[in-house]
C-alpha positions as CSV (number, residue, x, y, z in Angstrom):
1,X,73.0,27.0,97.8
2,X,71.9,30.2,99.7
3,X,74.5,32.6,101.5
4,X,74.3,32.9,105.3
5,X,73.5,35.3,107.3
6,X,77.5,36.1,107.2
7,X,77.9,35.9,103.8
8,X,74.8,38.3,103.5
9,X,76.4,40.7,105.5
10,X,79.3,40.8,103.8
11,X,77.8,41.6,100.6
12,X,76.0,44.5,101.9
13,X,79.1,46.3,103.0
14,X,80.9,45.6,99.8
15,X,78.2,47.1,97.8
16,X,78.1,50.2,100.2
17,X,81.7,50.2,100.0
18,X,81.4,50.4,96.0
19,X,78.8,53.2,96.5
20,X,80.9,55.2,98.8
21,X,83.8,54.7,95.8
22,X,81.8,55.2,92.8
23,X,80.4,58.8,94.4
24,X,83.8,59.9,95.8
25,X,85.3,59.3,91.7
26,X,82.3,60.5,90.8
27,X,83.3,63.6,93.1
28,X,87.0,63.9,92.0
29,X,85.8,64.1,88.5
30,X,83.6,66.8,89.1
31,X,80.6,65.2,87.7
32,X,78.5,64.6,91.1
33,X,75.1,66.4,90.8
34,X,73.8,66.7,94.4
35,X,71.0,68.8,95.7
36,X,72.2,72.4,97.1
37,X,72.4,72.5,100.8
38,X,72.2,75.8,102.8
39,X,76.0,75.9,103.1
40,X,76.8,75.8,99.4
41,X,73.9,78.4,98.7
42,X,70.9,78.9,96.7
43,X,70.5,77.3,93.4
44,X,66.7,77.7,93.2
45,X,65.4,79.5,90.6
46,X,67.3,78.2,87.7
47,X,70.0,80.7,88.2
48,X,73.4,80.0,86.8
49,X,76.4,81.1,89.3
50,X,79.5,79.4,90.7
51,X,79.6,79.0,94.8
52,X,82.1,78.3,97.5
53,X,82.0,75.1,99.0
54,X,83.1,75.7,102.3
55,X,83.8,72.5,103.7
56,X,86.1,72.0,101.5
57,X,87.7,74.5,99.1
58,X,89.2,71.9,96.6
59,X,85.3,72.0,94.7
60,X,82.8,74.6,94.2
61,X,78.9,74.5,93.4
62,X,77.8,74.9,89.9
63,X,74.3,76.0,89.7
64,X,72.3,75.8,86.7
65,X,68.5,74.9,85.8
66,X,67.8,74.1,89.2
67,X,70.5,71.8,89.8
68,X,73.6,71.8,92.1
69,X,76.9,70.2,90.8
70,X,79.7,69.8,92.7
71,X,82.9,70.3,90.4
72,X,86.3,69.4,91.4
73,X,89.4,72.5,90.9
74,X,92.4,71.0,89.0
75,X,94.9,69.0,91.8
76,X,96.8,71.4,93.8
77,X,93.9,74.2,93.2
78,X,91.6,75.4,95.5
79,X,88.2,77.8,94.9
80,X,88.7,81.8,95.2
81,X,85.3,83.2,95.7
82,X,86.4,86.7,95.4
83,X,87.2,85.6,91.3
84,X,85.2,82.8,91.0
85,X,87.6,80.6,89.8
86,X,90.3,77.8,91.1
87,X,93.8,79.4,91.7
88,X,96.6,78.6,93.8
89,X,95.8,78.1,97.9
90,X,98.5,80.8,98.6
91,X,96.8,83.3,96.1
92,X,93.4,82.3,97.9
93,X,92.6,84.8,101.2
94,X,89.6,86.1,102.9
95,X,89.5,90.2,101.9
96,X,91.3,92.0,104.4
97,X,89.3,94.7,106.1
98,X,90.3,98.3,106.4
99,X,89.3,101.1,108.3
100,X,88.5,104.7,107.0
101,X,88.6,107.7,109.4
102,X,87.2,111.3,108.6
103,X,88.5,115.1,109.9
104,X,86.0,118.1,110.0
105,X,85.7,120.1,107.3
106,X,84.8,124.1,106.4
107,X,82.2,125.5,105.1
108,X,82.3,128.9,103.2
109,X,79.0,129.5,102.0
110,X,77.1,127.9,99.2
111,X,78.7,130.5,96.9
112,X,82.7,129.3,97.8
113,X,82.1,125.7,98.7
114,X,83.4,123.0,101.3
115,X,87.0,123.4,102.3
116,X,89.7,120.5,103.8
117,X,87.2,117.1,103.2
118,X,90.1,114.7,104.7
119,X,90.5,111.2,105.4
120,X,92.5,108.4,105.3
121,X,92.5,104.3,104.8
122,X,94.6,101.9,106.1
123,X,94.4,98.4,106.6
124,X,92.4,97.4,110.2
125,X,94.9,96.3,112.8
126,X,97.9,98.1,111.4
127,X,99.2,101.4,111.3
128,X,100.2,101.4,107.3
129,X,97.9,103.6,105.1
130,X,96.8,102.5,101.7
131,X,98.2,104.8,98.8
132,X,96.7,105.2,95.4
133,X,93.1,104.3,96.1
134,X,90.0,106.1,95.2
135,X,88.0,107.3,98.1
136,X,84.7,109.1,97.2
137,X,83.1,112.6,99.5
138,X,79.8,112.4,99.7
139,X,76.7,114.4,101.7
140,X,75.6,112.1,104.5
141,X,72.6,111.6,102.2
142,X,74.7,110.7,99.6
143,X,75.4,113.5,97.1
144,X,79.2,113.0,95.8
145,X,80.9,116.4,96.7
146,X,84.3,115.3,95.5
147,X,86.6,112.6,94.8
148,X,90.3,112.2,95.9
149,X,93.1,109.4,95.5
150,X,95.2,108.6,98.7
151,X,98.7,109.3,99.2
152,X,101.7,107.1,100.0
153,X,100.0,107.5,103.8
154,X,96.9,106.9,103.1
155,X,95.4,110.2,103.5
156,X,93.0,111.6,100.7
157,X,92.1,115.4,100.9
158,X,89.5,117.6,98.4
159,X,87.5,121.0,98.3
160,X,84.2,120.4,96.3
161,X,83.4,123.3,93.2
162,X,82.5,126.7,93.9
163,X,78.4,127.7,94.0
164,X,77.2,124.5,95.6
165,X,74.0,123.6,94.3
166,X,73.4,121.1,97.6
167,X,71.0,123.1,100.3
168,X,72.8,124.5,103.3
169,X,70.8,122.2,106.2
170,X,72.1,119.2,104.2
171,X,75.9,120.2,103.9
172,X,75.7,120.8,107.7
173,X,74.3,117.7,108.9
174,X,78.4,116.2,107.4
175,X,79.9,114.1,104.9
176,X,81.0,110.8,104.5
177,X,84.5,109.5,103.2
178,X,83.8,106.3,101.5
179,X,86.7,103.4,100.0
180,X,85.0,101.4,97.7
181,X,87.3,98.6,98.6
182,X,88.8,95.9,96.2
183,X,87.0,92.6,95.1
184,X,88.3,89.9,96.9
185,X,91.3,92.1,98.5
186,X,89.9,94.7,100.7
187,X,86.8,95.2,102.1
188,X,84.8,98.7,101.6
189,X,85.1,101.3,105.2
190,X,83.7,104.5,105.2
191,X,83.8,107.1,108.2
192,X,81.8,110.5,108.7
193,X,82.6,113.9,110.0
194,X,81.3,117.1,110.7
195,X,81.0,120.3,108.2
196,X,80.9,123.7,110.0
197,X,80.5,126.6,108.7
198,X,83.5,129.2,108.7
């Protein structure tokens, strides 16, 4: 005896509904391949990286051969893209940005070098300095003239070496005072000033 029209209907949306249940365990168990969208990233090219999954930070993307794989973090985890790896949601935050200003420096001849290179870091929107980072000096071209570590305000401060070997017209055009930042933590800044001759 055939099914009605009712009966037919009823049968589709229990099959849909087993679909939609099968793919969500499928999902929880990290074992879904789908095909990378634009949101999670690139996985053309057969590369193998890990990817946020930003609409919803309880999975990431596994790429591999080609193919996109949605895995699931362990319950109560969610995805840190700065390490790559599920953690804890309250160890998981967007870097915070900082902010790197620069003070003119001295210049006493090629054969005595720069004088008083100065900056300091801080995080943006507040007034506390980072201490005990690295912040590099360079030429605005990008020769390194000296490197410094910042204090317990922030500032950083260095004279390069005696008998520069970096021509005059370059050293006079300024430097740059660059943070590297922190992976995942802070964000790089970097600020530029004027070199004048003494």
């Amino acid at each position: 005896m055939g099914k009605g029209p009712a009966g037919r209907q009823r049968t589709r949306k229990g099959r849909a509904a087993l679909a939609a249940l099968a793919v969500g365990a499928l999902l929880a168990l990290g074992m879904a391949a789908v095909p990378a969208s634009a949101a999670e990233g690139s996985c053309a090219g057969g590369v193998t990286v890990r990817l946020p999954r930003p609409q919803d930070q309880r999975f990431y993307v596994q790429c591999g051969g080609g193919i996109a794989t949605v895995v699931a973090c362990p319950t109560g985890q969610v995805y840190a893209p700065g390490t790559q790896l599920c953690e804890a949601p309250e160890l998981v935050r967007p870097a915070v940005a900082t902010v790197t200003t620069a003070g003119p420096a001295k210049l006493n001849g090629l054969l005595f070098g720069v004088r008083n290179l100065s900056t300091t870091v801080r995080i943006a929107d507040a007034p506390a300095g980072l201490d005990g980072v690295p912040v590099t000096f360079t030429t605005v071209g990008g020769r390194t003239l000296c490197t410094a570590v910042t204090d317990q305000f922030g500032a950083a401060r260095c004279d390069t070496p005696a008998r520069l070997t970096i021509p005059l017209d370059e050293l006079l055009r300024g430097y740059r005072a660059t943070y590297a930042g922190i992976g995942g933590i802070y964000l790089s800044s970097s600020a530029t000033a004027p070199i004048a001759l003494l």
